[in-house]
C-alpha positions as CSV (number, residue, x, y, z in Angstrom):
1,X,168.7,40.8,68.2
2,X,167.0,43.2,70.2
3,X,164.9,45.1,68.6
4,X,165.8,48.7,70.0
5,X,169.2,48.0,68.8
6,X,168.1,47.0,65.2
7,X,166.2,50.2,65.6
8,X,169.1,52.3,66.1
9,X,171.0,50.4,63.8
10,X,168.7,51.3,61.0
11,X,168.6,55.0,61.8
12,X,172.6,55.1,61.9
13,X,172.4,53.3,58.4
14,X,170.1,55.9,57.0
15,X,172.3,58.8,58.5
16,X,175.7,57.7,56.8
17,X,176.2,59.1,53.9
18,X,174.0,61.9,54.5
19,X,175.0,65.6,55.0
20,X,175.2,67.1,58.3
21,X,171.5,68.3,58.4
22,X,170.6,64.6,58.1
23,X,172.7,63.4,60.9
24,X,170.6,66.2,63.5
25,X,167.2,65.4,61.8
26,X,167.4,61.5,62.1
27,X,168.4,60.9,65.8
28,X,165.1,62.8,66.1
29,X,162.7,60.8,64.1
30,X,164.4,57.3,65.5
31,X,163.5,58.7,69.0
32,X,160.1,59.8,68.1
33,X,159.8,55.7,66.7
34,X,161.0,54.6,69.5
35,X,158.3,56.7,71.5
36,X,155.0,55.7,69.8
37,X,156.2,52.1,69.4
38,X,156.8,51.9,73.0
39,X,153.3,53.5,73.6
40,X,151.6,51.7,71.3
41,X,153.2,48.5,73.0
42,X,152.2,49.5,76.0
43,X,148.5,50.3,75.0
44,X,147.8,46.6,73.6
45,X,149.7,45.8,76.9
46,X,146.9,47.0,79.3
47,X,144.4,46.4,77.5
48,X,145.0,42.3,77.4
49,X,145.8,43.0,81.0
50,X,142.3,44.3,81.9
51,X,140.6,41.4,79.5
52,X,142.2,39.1,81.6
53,X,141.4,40.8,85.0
54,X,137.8,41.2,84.6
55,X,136.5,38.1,84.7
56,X,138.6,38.1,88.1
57,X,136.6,40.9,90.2
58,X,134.3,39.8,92.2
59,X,130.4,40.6,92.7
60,X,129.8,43.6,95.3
61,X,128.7,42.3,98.9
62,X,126.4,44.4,101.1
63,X,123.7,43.9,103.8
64,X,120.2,46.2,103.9
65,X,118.4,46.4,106.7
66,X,114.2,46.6,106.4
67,X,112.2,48.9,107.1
68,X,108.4,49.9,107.4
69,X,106.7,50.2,103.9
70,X,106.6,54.2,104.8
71,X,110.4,54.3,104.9
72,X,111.6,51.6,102.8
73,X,111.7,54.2,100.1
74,X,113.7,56.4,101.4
75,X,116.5,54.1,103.0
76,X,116.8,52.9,98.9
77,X,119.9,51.6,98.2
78,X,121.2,51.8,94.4
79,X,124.5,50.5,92.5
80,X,125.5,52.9,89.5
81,X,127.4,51.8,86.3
82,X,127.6,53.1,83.1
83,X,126.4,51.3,79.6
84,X,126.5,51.8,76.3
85,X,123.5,51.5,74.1
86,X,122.8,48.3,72.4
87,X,124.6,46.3,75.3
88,X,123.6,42.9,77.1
89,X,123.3,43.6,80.7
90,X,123.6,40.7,83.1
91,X,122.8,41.4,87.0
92,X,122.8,38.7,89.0
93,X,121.7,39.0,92.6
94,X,121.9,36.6,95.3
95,X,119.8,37.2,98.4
96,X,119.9,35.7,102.2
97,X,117.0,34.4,103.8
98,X,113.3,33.5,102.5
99,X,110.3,34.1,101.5
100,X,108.2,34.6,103.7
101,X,110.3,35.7,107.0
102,X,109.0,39.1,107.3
103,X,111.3,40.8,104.4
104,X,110.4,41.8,101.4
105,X,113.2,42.8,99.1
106,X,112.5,44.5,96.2
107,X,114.6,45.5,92.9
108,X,114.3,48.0,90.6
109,X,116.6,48.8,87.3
110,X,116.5,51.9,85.6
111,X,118.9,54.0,83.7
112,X,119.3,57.9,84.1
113,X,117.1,58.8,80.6
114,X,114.1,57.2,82.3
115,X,114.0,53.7,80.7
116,X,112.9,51.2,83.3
117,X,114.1,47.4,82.6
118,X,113.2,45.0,85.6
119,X,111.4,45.8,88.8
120,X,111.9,42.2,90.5
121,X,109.3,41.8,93.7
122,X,110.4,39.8,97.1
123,X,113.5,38.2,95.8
124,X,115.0,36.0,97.8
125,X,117.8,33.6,97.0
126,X,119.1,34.1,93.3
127,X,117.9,36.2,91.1
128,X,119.2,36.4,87.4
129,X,118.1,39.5,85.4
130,X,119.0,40.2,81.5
131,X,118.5,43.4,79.4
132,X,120.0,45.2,76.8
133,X,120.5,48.7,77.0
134,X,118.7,51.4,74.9
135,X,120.9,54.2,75.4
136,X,124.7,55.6,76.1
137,X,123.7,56.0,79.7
138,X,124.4,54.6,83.5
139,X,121.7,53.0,85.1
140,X,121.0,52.0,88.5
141,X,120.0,48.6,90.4
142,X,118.0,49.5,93.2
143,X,117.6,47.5,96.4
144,X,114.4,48.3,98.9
145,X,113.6,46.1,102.2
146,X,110.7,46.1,103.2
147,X,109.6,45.2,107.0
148,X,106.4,43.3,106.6
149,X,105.7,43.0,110.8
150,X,105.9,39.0,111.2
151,X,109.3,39.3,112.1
152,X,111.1,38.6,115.3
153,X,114.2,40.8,115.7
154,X,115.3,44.6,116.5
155,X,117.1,45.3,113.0
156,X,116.4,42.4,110.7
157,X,118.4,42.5,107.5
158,X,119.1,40.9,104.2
159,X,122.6,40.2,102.7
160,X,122.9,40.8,98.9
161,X,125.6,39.7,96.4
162,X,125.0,41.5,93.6
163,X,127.1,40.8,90.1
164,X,127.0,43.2,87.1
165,X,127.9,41.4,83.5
166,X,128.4,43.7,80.7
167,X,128.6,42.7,77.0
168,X,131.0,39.7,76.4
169,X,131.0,39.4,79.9
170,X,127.3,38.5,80.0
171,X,127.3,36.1,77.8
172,X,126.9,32.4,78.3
173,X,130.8,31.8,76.9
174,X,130.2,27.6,77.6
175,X,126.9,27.2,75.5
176,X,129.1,29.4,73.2
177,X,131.8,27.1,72.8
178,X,129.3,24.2,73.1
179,X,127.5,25.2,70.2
180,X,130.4,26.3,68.0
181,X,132.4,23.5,68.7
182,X,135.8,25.7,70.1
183,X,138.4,24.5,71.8
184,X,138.6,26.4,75.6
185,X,141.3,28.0,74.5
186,X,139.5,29.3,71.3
187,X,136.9,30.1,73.2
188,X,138.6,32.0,75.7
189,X,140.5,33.8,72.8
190,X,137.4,34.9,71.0
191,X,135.9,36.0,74.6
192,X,139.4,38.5,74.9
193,X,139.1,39.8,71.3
194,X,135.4,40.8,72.1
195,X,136.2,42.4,75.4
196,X,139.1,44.5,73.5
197,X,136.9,45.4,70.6
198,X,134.5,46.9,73.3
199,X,137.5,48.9,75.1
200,X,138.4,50.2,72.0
201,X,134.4,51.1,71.4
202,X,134.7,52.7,74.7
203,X,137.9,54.5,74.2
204,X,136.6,55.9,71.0
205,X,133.3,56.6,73.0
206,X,135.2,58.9,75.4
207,X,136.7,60.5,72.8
208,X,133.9,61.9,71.4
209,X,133.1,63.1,74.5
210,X,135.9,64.7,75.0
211,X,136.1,66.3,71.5
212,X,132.1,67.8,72.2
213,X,133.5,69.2,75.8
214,X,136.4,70.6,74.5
215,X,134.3,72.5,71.7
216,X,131.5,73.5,74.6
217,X,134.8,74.5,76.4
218,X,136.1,77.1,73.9
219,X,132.8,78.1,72.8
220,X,132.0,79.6,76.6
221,X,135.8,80.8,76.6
222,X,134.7,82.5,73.4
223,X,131.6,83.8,75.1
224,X,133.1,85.1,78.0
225,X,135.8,86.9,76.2
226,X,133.5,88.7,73.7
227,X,131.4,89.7,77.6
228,X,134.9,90.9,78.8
229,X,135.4,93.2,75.9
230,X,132.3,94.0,75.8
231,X,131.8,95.2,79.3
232,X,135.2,97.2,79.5
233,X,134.0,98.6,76.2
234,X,130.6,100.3,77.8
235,X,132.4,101.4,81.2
236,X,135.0,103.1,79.2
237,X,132.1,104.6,76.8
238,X,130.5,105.5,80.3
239,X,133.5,106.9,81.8
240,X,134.3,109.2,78.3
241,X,130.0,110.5,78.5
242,X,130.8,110.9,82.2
243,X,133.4,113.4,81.9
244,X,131.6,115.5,78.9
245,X,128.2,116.0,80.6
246,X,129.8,117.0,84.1
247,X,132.2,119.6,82.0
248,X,129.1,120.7,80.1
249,X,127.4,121.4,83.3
250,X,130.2,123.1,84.9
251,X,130.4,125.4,81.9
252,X,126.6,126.3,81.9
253,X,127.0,126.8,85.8
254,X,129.7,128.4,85.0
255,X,131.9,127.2,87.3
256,X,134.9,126.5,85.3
């Protein structure tokens, strides 16, 4: 049986035998059912649909060229992504070439409050960096090449794979099920549940935010209302002492 029909069916059921009030109010609340089940089906939909497509994206691929120590700074290159506090934070970067061939390539990771986590010096090859996060912020992962003058070329550069793991995602989900002693499939199960538990954190996150922008929102509205009424309040006032002083001066010049 499909279960819009034994939806329906119900709301006919509770209908009959009811006055004719009943049979205009009910068709409503079946529909409005029918609504938030179909939402809330769709919700759980996407988000086992973007547990399962994570894992699939793949690490960001880039090439930086080097430059003299005096501009290496400035030709910076930085990856931004956002975190909440209390996360693991796995960044995995994979560099061409080696040490030693006239490149130095230099990593920095930071977050936008000022915390510094890893400032990894003339990486080459792979590079595995873990941190957890101290606050509800994004943080960047800084790249810098530096041109050291042994090398023979007109625009040497390195090529960096760079992978960003965040929360069950950075975990280590094999010595996980190793230790545990979980099937794959349990395993992968629990790594889904943990991925939707932090969508929902995020979700809720958000709206928080939004709730604390909506209230900075009407407060300013609020503001600039009272400044309106305010305003139109001392022009009118202006207008009105205006017209009083000019006829009081007309009368003592007695020009009118």
């Amino acid at each position: 049986l499909n279960p819009e029909q034994d939806t329906t069916s119900k709301c006919r059921c509770r209908c009959s035998g009811a006055g004719e009030d009943a049979a205009l109010f009910f068709p409503f609340k079946c529909a409005q059912h029918n609504i938030t089940s179909t939402m809330a089906t769709i919700t759980m939909s996407l988000r086992i649909l973007l547990a399962f497509l994570l894992p699939l994206i793949s690490a960001l691929k880039f090439d930086i060229q080097a430059h003299p120590g005096h501009e290496s700074a400035l030709k910076e290159r930085c990856i931004r992504n956002f975190v909440a506090r209390d996360q693991l934070v796995v960044v995995t970067a994979t560099v061409s070439g080696s040490k030693g061939d006239g490149q130095i390539l230099n990593m920095h990771i930071k977050d936008a409050v000022g915390n510094d986590y890893a400032r990894p010096r003339d990486v080459a090859g792979e590079s595995r960096t873990a941190f957890t996060s101290h606050a509800d912020s994004a943080f960047d992962v800084c790249f810098e090449n530096i041109l050291s003058g042994r090398h023979a070329g007109n625009s040497p550069s390195r090529h960096v794979e760079l992978d960003i793991d965040i929360g069950a995602d950075a975990k280590d989900w094999s010595a996980i099920q190793a230790g545990e002693k979980l099937k794959p499939v349990e395993a992968e199960l629990q790594r889904i549940s943990e991925v939707a538990i932090e969508i929902v954190q995020e979700l809720d996150y958000l709206r928080g935010r939004e709730m604390k922008l909506r209230d900075t929102n009407e407060s300013t509205n609020e503001r600039v209302k009272w400044f309106a009424i305010g305003t139109m309040g001392m022009l009118v006032a202006l207008g009105v002492w205006q017209i009083v002083y000019l006829r009081a001066y007309f009368r003592s010049k007695h020009l009118i």
